[in-house]
N, C-alpha and C positions, 0 to 999 in steps of 0.2 A: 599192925593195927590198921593202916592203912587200906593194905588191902583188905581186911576184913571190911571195913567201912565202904569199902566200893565194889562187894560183891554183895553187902546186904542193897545197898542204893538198886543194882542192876539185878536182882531179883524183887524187887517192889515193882522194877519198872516190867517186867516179866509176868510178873502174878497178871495184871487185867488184860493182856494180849491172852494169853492163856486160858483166860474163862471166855475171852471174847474168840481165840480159836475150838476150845470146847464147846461151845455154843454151834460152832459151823461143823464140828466133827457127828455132833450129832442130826445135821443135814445129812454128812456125808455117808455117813451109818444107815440113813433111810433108804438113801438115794441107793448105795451097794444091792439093797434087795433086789432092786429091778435092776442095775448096772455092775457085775462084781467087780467092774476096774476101779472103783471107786473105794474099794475095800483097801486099796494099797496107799489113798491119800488118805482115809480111816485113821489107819494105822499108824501113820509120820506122823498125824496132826494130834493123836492117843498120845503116843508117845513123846510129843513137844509139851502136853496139857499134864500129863502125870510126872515128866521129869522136873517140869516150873515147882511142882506143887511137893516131892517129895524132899526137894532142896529148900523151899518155903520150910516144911518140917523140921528137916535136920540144923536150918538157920537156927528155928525162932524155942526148938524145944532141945537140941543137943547143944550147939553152942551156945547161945546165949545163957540158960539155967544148966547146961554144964552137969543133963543126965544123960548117961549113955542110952543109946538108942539100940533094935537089933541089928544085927551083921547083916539079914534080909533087906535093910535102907539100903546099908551104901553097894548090895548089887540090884536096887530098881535104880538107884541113881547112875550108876556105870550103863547099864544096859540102857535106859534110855537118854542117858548122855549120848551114846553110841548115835542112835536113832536120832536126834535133835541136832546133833553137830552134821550130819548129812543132811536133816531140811534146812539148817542154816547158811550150810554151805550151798545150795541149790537155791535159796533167796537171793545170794551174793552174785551166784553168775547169772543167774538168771536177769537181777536188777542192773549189772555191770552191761549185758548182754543189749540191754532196751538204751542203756545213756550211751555206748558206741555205737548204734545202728545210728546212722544219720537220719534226721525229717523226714527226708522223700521218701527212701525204703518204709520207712514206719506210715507213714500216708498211704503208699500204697497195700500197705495189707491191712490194715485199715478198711481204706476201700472198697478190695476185694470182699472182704469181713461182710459190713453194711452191705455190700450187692447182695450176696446170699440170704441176707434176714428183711426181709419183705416190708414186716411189719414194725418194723423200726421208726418211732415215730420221728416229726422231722425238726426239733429241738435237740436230738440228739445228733449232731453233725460230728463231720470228721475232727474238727479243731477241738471239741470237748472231750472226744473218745482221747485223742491224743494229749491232752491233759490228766483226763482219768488216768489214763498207763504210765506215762511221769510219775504223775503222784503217788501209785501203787506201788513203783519202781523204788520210791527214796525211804518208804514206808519197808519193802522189803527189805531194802540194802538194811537200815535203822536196825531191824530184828536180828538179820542175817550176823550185824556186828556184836550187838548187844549178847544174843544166844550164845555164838564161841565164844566171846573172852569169856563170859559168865563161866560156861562150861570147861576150860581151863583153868580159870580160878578153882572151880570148884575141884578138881583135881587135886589141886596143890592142896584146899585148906583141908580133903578129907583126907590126905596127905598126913598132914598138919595136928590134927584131931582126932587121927586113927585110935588113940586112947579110946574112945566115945562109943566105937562101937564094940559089943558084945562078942565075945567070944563063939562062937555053934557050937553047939551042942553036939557029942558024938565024936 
């Protein structure tokens, strides 16, 4: 019961990250047209925004009222577990990656950063940008954590509640 009660918590806490990554996936989605490399962050952040919300489903209409749902659910939820446990995990090193580079290295690309953008105005200095990246940093790690356990949880309770889903047909 336990863990049930702390994988619904960490998918509430997933649901507004999720509409608030949906929100930018559909930037990224514009942006592919004129850049296709852009089609491959598309598709993680699709995929992080459809897994939040198929697992919101299977919480709040399979277990909780306890009707089975189809077998179709629990493979979008495998398959983009798959995909979400890999942006998760690339938050983790990624944000790991920014708290062990020391000040100065991170200052100086930074630096480097600002010399090439011109028009940067001059409120935005080095000490703030290097604040912004901290902060983005504890914000990634935060997701990066929350997303796997959630996603191993969710393993176990579909696990758990394989009753629930339906049979296929054929």
């Amino acid at each position: 019961m336990k863990q049930l009660t702390l994988f619904r918590i960490l998918t509430f806490i997933l649901v507004p990250i999720a509409v608030l990554f949906g929100f930018m996936d559909i930037l990224f989605i514009i942006s592919a047209l004129a850049n296709p490399a852009f089609l491959l962050v598309a598709f993680i952040f699709g995929s992080f925004v459809i897994y939040t919300f198929v697992s919101l489903k299977f919480l709040t209409r399979s277990i909780d009222v306890e009707i089975p749902c189809k077998a179709s659910l629990r493979d979008w939820i495998r398959v983009n577990a798959f995909v979400s446990l890999f942006m998760g995990t690339m938050f983790i090193m990624n944000a790991l990656s920014i708290f062990f580079t020391s000040d100065t290295v991170l200052r100086q690309y930074l630096s480097q950063f600002l010399e090439t953008q011109p028009n940067v105005p001059a409120i935005l200095n080095l000490d703030l940008f290097l604040t912004i990246m901290k902060s983005v940093a504890y914000f990634m790690i935060f997701i990066g954590v929350v997303l796997t356990v959630h996603i191993q949880m969710n393993f176990r309770i579909m696990k758990k509640f394989g009753y629930l889903f339906e049979a296929p047909l054929g």
